[in-house]
Every structure is written in C-alpha cells, then in structure tokens.
VMD Tcl script that draws the C-alpha trace (Angstrom):
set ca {
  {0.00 0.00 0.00}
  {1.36 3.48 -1.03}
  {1.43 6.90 0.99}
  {-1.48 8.87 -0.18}
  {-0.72 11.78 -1.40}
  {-3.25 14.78 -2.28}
  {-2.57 13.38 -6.00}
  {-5.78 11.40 -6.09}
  {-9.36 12.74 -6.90}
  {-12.57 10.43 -5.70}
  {-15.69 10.65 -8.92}
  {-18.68 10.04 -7.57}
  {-21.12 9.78 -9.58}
  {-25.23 8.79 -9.19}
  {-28.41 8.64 -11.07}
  {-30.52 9.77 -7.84}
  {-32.99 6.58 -7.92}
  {-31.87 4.97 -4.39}
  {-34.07 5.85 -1.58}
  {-32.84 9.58 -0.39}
  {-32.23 8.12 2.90}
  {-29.60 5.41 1.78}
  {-28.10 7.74 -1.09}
  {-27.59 10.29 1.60}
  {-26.26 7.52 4.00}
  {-23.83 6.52 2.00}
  {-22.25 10.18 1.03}
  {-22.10 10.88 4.68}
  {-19.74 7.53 4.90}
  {-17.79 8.66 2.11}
  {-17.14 11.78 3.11}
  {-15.73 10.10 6.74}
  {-14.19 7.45 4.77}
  {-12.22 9.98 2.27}
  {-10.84 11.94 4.44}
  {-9.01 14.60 2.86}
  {-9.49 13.17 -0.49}
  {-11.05 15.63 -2.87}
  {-14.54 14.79 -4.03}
  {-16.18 15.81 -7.26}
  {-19.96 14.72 -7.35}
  {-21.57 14.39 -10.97}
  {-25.60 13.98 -10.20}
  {-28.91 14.02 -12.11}
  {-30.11 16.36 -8.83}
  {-28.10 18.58 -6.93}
  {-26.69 17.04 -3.97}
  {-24.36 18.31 -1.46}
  {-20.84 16.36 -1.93}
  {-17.57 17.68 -2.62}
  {-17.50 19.55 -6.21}
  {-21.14 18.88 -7.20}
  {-21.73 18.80 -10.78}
  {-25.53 18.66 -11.49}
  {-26.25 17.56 -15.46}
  {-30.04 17.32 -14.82}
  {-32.60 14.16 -15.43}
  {-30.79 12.90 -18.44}
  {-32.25 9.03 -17.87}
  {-30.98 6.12 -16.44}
  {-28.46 3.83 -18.34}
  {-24.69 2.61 -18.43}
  {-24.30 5.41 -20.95}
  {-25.02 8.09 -19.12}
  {-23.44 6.49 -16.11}
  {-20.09 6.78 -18.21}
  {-20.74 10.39 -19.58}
  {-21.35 11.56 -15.82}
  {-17.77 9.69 -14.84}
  {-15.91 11.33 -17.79}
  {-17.73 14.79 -17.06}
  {-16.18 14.33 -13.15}
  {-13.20 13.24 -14.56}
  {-12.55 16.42 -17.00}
  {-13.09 18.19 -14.08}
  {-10.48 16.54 -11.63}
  {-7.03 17.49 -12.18}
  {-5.21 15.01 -10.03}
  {-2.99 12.33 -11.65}
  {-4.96 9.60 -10.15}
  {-8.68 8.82 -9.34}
  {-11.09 6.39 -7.39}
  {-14.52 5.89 -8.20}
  {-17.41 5.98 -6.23}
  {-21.12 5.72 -6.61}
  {-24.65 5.96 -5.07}
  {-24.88 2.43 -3.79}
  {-21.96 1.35 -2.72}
  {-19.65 1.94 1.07}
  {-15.91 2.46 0.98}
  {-13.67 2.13 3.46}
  {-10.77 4.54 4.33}
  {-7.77 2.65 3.18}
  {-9.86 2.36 -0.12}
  {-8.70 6.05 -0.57}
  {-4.81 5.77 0.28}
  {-4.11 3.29 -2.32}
  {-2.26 5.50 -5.01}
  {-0.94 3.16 -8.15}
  {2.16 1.90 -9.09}
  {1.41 1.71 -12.90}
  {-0.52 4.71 -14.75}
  {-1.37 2.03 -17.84}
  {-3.56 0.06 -15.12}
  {-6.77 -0.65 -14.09}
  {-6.57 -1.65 -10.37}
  {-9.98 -2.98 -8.28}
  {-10.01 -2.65 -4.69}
  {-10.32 -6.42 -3.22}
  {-12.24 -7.96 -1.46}
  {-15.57 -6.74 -2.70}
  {-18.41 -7.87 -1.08}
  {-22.62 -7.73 -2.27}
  {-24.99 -6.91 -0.06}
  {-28.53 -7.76 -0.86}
  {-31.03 -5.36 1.01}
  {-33.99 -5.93 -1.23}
  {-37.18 -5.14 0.36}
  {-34.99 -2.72 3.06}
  {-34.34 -6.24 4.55}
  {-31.15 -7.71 5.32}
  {-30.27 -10.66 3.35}
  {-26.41 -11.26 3.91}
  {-23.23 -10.80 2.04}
  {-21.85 -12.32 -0.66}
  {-18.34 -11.88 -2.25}
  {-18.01 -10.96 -5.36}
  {-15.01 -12.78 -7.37}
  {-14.47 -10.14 -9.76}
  {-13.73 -6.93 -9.73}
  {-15.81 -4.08 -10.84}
  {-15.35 -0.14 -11.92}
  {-17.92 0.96 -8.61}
  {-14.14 -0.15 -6.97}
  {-11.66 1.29 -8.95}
  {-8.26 3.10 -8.89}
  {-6.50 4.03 -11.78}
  {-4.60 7.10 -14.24}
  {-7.08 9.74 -14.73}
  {-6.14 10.11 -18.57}
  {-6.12 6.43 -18.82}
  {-10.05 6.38 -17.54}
  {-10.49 9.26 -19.71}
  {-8.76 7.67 -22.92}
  {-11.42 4.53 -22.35}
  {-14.48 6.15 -21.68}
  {-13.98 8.13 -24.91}
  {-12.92 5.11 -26.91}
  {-16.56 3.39 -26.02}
  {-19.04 6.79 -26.32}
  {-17.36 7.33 -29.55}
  {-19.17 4.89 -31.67}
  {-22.71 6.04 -30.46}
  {-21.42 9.83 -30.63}
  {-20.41 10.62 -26.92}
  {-24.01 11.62 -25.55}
  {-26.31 11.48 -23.12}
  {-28.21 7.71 -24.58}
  {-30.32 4.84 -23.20}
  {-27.48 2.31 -24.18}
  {-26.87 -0.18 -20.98}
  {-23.96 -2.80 -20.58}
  {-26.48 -5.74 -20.49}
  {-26.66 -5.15 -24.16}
  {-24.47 -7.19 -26.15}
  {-23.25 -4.49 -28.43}
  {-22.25 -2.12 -25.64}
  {-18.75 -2.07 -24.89}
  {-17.32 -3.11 -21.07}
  {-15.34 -0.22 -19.64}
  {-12.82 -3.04 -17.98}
  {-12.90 -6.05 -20.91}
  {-9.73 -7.80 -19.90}
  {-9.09 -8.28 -23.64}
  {-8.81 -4.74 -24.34}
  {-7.58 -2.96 -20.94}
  {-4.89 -4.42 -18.13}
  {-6.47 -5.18 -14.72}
  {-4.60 -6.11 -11.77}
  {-6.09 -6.18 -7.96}
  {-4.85 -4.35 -5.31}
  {-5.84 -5.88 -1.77}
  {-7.81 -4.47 2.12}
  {-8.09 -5.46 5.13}
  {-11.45 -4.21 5.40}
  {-13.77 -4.74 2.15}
  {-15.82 -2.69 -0.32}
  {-19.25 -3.22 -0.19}
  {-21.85 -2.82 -3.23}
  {-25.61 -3.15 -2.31}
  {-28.97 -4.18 -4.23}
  {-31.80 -2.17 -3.32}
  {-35.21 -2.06 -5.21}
  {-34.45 0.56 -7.52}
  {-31.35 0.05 -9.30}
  {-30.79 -0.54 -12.86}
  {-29.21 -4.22 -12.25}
  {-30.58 -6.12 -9.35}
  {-28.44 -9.39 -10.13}
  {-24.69 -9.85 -10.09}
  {-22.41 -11.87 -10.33}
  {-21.06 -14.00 -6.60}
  {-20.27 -16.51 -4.58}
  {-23.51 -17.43 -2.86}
  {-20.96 -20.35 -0.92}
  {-19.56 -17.00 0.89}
  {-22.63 -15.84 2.17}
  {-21.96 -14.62 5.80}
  {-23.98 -12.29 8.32}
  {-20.47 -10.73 9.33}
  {-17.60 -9.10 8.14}
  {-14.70 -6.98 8.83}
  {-15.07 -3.27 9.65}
  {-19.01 -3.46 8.46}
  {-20.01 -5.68 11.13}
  {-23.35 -8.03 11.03}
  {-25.64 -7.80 8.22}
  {-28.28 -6.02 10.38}
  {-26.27 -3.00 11.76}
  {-24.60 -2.64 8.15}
  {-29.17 -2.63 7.49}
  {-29.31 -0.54 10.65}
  {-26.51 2.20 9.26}
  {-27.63 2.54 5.81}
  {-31.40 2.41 5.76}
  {-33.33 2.78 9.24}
}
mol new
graphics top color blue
foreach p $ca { graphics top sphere $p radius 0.5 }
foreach p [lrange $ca 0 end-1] q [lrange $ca 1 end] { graphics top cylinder $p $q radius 0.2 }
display resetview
C-alpha cells in the first residue's frame, strides 16, 4: 500500500434513484471514509458532496453512467482517481491506495454484495471479480477509455446499458490491463429495489452475516437504511 498523497481525486457519480435516505447515508460515509481526499460529485439532482456537478434528469443507463464519470473526470485534475457511486460503502484505506502503474486498471479487493432488497437484510456475498464501482487508476487512462466506447454512439447522453451485447465493457480484460490491489477491510456494493441491475455476479458459498469493519448484516441494514 502506497502513501497517499493529495494526488488522487474520488468521482462520484449517481443517477438519484436509491431511496434519499440510503443515497444520503452513503455520502455521509464517504465523506468520513475519504478523508481529505477531494470529491467531485456528478448527479442528475443537486446534492451536497464535494465539487457537485448537477447535469439534470438525463435518464438512467450505463451510458449516461459513463458520460457523468468522464464529465467528473474532466473536471479533476489530479494524476490519479477512485470511483465511487450511489450504492456502494468504501472504506478509508480504499482512498490511500495510489498506483504503481498509470497504464492500469486496479480494483479494490475484497468486494463484497450486499442484498437489502425489500430494506431487509439478506447477507453478504463476495463478489469474485472486480468491478469499476471499486476502482483506482490514471485519470487520462479512464479518460482515454471512456472516450474510446461513447465514440461509436457519438459521446451523448443515450439509453445504451452494458447488459446489451453491443455495448462495450469499460474493464474487458481483452482490451484494458487489470490487476487487484488488496484491504483489510472490504468494499461493499448493495442491491436495493431501484437500481438498474438487481443481479450480479457472486459466490452465494460466501454468504456470511459478518464481516470486517461493516459488522453483522443487520447493523450494516441498521446504518444505511433505518
């Protein structure tokens, strides 16, 4: 794990569907959890976070997902970045992590799902591999890729979404290097009601009511949603 150094920017970046309560939840923890870190904010509401960047109801899809991310990350002017969004909790050595490589894509590990559906607590699950809502990398490198995939379609605001099979994946392993870089205390992404993709990808043979940091499933419930 490297020094931080003020030479890292977090994006944040949200489509304002979650439940106001959770959304808000979880910026208050990121804020705690960043520290120091500078915080740009690229909403379809205004929020208050960091350097909030409000582009108005433009829909919800992947492709406006990545056009808010490259608008945050125009506006950053650190060498490095770390993204962050609506529904997922960070912990603070999530932000100190500064890259050895700037050609790089590097996902914070381990990741863990949580599965709130019904503001009920399910459990976690881990989640084998990694995922952009986790991510530390070259700010011109994220920029170069997020270009390269809104260029075909004309780099707007769109209804394309990664579930369809002619939309381009930010991190395709045949096309951009990943490596992991590791915590002691995990990322967590949670499924709520409203979002775009309630299913991903885990290891249901994890499932636990306890981890690290987070604690049990119902005070991580407790924190976020009550």
């Amino acid at each position: 794990m490297t020094d931080r150094n003020s030479d890292i920017t977090a994006i944040y970046y949200t489509c304002n569907v979650e439940v106001p309560l959770f959304e808000q939840r979880i910026r208050e923890a990121l804020v705690e959890a960043a520290g120091d870190t500078p915080i740009i904010s690229v909403s379809q509401k205004p929020i208050s976070l960091g350097n909030n960047i409000c582009v108005g109801d433009v829909g919800v899809s992947s492709q406006n997902g990545y056009m808010q991310l490259l608008i945050g990350l125009e506006t950053a002017t650190t060498k490095w970045v770390c993204t962050a969004v609506a529904d997922s909790a960070y912990p603070p050595e999530y932000f100190q992590f500064l890259p050895p490589r700037e050609d790089v894509f590097y996902f914070a590990k381990p990741l863990w799902v949580f599965f709130a559906q019904r503001n009920k607590a399910k459990a976690f699950v881990n989640k084998p591999m990694g995922s952009e809502l986790a991510m530390v990398c070259s700010r011109h490198l994220l920029i170069e890729r997020i270009r390269t995939i809104l260029e075909p379609i004309g780099g707007s605001w769109g209804d394309h979404n990664s579930s369809d099979t002619s939309w381009p994946n930010l991190i395709d392993r045949s096309v951009v290097r990943r490596e992991r870089f590791y915590l002691d205390s995990p990322c967590i992404t949670v499924k709520s009601d409203n979002q775009m993709h309630r299913r991903t990808p885990c290891r249901m043979s994890s499932k636990t009511n306890e981890i690290p940091y987070w604690g049990t499933s119902e005070q991580f419930l407790g924190r976020f949603f009550q």
